[in-house]
Backbone bond lengths (Angstrom), bond angles and torsions (degrees), N, CA, C in turn:
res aa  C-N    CA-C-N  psi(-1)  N-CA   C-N-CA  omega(-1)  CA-C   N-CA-C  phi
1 X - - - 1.447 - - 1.520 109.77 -
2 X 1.560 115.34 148.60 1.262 107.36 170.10 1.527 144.89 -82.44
3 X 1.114 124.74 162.39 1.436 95.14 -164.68 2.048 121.02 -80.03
4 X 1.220 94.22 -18.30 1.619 114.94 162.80 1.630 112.23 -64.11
5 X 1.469 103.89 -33.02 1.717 95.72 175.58 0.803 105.91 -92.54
6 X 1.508 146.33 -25.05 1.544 141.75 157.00 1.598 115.17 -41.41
7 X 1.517 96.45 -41.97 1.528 82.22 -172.94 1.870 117.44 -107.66
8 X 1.495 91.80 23.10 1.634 108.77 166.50 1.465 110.88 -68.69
9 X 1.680 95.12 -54.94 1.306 124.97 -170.64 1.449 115.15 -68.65
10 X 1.297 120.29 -43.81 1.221 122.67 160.77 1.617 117.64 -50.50
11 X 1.387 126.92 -49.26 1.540 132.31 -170.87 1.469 96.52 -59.50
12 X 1.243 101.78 -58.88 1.699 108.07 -173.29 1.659 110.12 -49.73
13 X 1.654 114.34 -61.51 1.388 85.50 -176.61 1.384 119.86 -85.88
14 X 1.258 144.13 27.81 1.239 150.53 134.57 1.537 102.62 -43.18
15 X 1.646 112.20 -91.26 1.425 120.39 176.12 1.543 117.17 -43.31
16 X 0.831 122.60 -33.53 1.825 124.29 170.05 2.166 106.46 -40.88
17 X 1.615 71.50 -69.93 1.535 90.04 -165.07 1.676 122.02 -67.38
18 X 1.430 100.92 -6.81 1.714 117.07 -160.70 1.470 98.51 -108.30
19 X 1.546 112.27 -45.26 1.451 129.74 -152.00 1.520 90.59 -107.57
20 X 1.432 123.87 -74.45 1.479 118.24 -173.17 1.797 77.66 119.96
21 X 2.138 87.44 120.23 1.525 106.55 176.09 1.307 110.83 -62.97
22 X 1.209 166.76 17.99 1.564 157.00 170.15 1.795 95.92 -115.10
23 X 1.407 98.55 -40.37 1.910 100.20 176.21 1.804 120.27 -63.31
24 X 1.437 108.19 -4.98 1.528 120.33 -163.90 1.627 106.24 -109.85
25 X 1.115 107.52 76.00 2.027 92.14 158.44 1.021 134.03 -57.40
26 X 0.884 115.89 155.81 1.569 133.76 174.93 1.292 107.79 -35.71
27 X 1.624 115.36 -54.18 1.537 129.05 -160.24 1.436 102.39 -92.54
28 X 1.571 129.06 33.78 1.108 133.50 -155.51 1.612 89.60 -125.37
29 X 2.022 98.37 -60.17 1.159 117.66 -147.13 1.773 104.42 -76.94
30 X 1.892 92.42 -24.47 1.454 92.79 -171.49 1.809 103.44 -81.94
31 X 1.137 109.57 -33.29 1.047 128.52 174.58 2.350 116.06 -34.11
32 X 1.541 79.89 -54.24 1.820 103.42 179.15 1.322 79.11 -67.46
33 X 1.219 128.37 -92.06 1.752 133.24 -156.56 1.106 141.39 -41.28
34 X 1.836 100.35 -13.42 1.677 120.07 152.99 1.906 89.15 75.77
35 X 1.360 99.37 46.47 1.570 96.97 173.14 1.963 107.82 -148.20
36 X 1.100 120.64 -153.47 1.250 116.33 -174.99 2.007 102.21 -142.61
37 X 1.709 93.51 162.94 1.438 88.77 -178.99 1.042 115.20 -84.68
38 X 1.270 159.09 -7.95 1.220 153.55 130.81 1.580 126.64 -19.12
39 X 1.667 111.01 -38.76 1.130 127.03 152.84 1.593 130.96 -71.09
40 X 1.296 85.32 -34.52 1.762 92.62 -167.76 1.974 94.05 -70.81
41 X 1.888 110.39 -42.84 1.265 98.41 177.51 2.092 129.83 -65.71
42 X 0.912 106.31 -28.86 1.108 114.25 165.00 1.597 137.45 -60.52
43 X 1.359 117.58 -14.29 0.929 118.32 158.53 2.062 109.80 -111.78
44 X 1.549 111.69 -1.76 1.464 105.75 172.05 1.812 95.95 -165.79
45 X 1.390 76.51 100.89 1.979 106.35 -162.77 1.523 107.57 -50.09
46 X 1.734 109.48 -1.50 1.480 113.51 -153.54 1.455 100.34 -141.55
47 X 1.021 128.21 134.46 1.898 116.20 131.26 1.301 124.97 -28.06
48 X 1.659 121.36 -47.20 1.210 111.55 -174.11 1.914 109.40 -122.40
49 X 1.474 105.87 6.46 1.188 90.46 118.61 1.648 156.68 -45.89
50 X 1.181 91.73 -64.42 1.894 117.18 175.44 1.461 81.15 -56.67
51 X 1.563 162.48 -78.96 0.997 152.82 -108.22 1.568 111.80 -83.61
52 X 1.333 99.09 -47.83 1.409 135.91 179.61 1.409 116.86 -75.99
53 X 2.012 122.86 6.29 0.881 152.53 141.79 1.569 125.73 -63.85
54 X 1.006 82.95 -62.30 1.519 111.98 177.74 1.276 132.91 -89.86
55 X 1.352 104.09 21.00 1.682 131.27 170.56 1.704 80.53 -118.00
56 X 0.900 116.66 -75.23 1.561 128.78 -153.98 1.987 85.04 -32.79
57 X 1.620 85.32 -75.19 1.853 85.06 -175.22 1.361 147.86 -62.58
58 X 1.348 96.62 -12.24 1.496 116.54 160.66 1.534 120.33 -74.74
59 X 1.440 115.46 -20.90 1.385 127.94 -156.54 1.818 96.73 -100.45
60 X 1.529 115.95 -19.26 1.644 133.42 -161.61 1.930 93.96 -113.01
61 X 0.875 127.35 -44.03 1.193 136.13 154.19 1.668 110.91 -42.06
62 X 1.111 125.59 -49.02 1.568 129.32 -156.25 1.790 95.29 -99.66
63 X 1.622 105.45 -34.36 1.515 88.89 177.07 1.801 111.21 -94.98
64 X 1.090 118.47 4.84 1.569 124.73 154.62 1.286 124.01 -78.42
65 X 1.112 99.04 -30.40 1.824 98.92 164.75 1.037 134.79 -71.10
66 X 1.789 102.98 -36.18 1.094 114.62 141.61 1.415 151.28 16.95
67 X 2.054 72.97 -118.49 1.716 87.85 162.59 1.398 126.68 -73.55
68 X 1.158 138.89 -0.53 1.415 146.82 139.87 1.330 120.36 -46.21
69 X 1.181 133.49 -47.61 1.460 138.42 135.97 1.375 120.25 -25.28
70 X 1.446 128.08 -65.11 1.013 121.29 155.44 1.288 148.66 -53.64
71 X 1.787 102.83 -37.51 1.590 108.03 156.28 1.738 130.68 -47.32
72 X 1.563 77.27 -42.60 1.713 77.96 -179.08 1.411 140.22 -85.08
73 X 1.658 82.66 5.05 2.148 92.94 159.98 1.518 90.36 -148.62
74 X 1.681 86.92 151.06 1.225 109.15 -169.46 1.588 108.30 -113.38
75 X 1.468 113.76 142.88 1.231 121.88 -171.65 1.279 116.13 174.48
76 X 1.288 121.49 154.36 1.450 143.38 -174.19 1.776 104.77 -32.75
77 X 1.138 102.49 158.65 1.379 100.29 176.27 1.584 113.08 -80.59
78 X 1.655 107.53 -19.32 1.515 110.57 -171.22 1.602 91.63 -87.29
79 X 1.217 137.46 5.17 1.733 129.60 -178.08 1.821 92.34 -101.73
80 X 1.038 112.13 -48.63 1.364 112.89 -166.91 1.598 117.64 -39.00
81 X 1.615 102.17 -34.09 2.027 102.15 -156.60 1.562 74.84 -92.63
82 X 1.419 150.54 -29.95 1.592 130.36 159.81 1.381 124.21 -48.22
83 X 1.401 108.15 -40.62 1.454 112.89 173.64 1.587 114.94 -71.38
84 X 1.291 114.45 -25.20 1.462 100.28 168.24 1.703 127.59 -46.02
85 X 1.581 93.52 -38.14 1.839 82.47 174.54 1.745 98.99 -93.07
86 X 0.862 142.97 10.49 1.548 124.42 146.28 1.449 113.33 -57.16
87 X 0.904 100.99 -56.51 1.719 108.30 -161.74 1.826 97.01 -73.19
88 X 1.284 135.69 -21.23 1.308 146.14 -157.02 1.679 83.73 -96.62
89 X 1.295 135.15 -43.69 1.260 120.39 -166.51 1.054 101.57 -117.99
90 X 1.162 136.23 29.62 2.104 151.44 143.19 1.555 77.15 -63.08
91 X 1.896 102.95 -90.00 1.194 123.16 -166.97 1.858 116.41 -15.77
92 X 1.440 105.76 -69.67 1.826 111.72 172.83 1.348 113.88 -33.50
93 X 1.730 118.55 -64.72 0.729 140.32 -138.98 1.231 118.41 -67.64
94 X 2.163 105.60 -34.83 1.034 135.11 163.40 1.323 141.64 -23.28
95 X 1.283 156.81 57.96 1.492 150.69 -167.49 1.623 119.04 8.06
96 X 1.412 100.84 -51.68 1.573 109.71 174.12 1.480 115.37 -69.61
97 X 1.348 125.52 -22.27 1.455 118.03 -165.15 1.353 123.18 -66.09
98 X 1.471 145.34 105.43 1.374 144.37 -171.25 1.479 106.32 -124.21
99 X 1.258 117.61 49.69 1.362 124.41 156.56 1.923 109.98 99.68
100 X 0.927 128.27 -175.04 1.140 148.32 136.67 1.151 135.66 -81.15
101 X 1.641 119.48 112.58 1.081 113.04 175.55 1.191 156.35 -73.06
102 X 1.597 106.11 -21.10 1.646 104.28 160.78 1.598 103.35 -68.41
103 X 1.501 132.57 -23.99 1.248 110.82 177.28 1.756 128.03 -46.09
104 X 1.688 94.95 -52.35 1.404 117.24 -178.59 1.713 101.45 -62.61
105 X 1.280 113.00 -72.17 1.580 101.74 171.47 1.499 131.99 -25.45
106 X 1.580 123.36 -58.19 0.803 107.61 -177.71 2.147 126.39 -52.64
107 X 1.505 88.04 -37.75 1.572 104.33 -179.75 1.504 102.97 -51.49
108 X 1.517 116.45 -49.27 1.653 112.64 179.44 1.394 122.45 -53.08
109 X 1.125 116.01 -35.52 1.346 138.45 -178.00 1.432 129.61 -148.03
110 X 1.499 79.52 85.88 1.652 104.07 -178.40 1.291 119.01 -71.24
111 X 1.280 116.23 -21.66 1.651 106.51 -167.67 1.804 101.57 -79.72
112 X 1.809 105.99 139.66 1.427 111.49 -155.69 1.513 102.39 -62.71
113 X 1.499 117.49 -44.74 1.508 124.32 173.48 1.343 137.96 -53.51
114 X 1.619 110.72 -2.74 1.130 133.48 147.68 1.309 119.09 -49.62
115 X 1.513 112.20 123.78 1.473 119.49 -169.97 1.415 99.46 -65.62
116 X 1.590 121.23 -42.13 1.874 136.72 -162.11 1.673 80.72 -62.18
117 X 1.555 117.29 -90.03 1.144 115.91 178.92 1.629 123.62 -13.11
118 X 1.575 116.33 -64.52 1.315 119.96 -166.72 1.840 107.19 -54.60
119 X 1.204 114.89 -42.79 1.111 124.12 -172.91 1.650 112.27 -76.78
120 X 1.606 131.34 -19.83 1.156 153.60 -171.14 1.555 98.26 -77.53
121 X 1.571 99.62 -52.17 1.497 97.93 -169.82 1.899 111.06 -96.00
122 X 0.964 124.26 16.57 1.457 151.74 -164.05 2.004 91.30 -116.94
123 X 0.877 114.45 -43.23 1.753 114.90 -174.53 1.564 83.81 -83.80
124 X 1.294 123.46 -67.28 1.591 107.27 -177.04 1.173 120.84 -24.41
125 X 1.347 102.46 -73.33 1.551 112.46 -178.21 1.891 123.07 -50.35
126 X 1.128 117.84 -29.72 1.559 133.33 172.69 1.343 93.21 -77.81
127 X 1.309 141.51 -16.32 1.346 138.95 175.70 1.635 108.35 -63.76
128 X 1.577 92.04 -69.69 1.517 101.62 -168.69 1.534 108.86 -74.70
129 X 1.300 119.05 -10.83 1.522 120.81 172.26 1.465 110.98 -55.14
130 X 1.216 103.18 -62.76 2.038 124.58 162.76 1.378 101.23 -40.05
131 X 1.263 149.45 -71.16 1.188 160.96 176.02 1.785 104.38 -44.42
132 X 0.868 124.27 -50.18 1.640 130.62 179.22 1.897 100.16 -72.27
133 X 1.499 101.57 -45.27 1.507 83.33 -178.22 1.730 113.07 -75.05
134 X 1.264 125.63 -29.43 1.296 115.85 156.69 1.527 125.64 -45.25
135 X 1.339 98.59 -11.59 1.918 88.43 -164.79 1.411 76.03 -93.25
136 X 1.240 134.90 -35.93 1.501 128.95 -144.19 1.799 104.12 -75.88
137 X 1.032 82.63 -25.52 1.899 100.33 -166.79 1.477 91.01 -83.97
138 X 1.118 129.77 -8.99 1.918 134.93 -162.64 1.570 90.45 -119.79
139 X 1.365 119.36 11.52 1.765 125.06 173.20 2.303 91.10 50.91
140 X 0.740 117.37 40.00 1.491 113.60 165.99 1.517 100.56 -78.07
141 X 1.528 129.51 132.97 1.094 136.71 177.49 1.592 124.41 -72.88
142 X 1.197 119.82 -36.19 1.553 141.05 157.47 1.393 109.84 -81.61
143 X 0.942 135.90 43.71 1.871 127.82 177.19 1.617 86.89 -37.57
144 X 1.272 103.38 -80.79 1.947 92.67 -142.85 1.638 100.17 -61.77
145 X 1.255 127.33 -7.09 1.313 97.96 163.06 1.662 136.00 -90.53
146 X 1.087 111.67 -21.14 1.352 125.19 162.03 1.787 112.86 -65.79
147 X 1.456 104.71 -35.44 1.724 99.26 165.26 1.479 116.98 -73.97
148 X 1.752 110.87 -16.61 1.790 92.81 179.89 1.519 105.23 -65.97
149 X 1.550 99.55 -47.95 1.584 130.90 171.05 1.322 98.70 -6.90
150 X 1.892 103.73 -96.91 1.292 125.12 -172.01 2.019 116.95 -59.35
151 X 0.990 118.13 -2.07 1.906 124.47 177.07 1.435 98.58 -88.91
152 X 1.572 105.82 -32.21 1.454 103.89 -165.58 1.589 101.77 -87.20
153 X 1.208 147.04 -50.75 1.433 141.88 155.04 1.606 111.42 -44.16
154 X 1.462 124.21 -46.84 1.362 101.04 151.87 1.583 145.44 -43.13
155 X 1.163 110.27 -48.97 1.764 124.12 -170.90 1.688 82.89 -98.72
156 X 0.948 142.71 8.63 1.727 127.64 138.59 1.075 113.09 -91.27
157 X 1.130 141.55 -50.85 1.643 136.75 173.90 1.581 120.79 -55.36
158 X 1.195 109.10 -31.58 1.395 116.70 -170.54 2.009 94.21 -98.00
159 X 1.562 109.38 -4.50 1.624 81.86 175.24 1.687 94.41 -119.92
160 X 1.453 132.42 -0.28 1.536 137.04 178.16 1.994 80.94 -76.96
161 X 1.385 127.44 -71.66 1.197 137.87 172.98 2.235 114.63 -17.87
162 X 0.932 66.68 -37.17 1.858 90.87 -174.70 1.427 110.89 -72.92
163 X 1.512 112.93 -40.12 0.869 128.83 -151.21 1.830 90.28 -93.54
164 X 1.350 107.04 -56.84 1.814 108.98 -165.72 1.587 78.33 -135.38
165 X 1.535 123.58 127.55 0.936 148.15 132.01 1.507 119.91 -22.38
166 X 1.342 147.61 102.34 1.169 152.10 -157.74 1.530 122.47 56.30
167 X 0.772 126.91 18.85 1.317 153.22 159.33 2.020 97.86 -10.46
168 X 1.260 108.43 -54.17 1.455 115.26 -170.49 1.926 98.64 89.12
169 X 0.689 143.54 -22.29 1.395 145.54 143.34 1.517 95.38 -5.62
170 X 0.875 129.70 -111.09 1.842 126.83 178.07 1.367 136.01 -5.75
171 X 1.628 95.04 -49.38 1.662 111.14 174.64 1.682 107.51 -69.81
172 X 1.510 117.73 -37.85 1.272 126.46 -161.65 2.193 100.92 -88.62
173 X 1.106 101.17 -35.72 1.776 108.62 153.07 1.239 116.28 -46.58
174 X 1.101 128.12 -75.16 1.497 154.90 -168.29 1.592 84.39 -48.92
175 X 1.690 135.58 -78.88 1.523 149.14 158.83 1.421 97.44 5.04
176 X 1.706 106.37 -74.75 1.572 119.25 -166.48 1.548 110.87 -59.29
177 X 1.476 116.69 -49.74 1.673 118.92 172.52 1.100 93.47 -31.64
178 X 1.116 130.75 -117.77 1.160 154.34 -171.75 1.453 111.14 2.50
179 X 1.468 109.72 -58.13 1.575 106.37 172.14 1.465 104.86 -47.75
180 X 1.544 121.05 -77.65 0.991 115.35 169.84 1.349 149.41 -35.71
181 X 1.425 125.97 -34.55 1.266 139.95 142.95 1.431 110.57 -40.81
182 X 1.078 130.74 -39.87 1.607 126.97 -152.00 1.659 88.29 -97.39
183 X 1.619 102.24 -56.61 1.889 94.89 -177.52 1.553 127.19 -65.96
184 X 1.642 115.52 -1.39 0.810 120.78 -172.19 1.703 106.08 -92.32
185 X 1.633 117.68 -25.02 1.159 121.88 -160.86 1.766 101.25 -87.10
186 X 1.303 126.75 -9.18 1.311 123.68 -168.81 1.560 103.84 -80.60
């Protein structure tokens, strides 16, 4: 990759996530990135191209961190889907954290036939898929229902969180896992 499209991509999801993607022009983003639109189109032929970038990489970014989290302690498969909200409210808690972006996307662009949208609610769903295969590996008998369960106290905590900075939203998620985790395992 180049290093001008790295740092296209970078301006943009800064301004995405800070500013709000429909609030961000073009002549905003090229503007931050100390480049021009001629450039900015050539490596993302679109506005929502570039957007649909920057879901993609924000969304590959967040599940690499992830599993790095997980790599770096080791434990049962039934500790792991608990540790998901550890590592989920590290993540919040974090200085850098400004939401989720298919969350915010989808809100920008609600209509379902929206490509931003389609792909917004497509990362959701690959969310709780990941989340179901943890339960599955934790012998939970309902995986995908304890993952709608647990996506849905996630993508509320992480958008109450979004909303007011310490909110406690996270800590009180993390509370509910657990219920759920525990009633789910009997």
């Amino acid at each position: 990759m180049s290093v001008l499209r790295d740092r296209i991509l970078s301006t943009a999801t800064d301004l995405f996530q800070t500013r709000g993607i429909n609030s961000t022009g073009v002549d905003t983003i090229v503007a931050e990135a100390g480049t021009t639109k001629m450039t900015l189109y050539k490596y993302f032929h679109t506005k929502e191209a570039l957007i649909l970038e920057v879901l993609r990489k924000s969304q590959d970014d967040f599940q690499t961190w992830l599993e790095n989290q997980f790599s770096a302690r080791s434990g049962k498969p039934a500790d792991k889907i608990q540790q998901l909200f550890d590592f989920i409210e590290e993540w919040v808690s974090s200085p850098s954290f400004l939401g989720m972006g298919f969350i915010k996307a989808s809100a920008e662009f609600p209509d379902e036939q929206n490509p931003i949208h389609q792909l917004s609610s497509q990362q959701s769903k690959q969310f709780r898929q990941y989340i179901a295969q943890l339960a599955a590996e934790a012998d939970i008998k309902d995986a995908d229902g304890l993952a709608l369960q647990l996506s849905l106290l996630f993508e509320g905590a992480v958008q109450a969180e979004q909303m007011q900075r310490g909110s406690g939203a996270i800590k009180y998620a993390k509370q509910a896992a657990k219920i759920l985790i525990d009633g789910a395992r009997r």
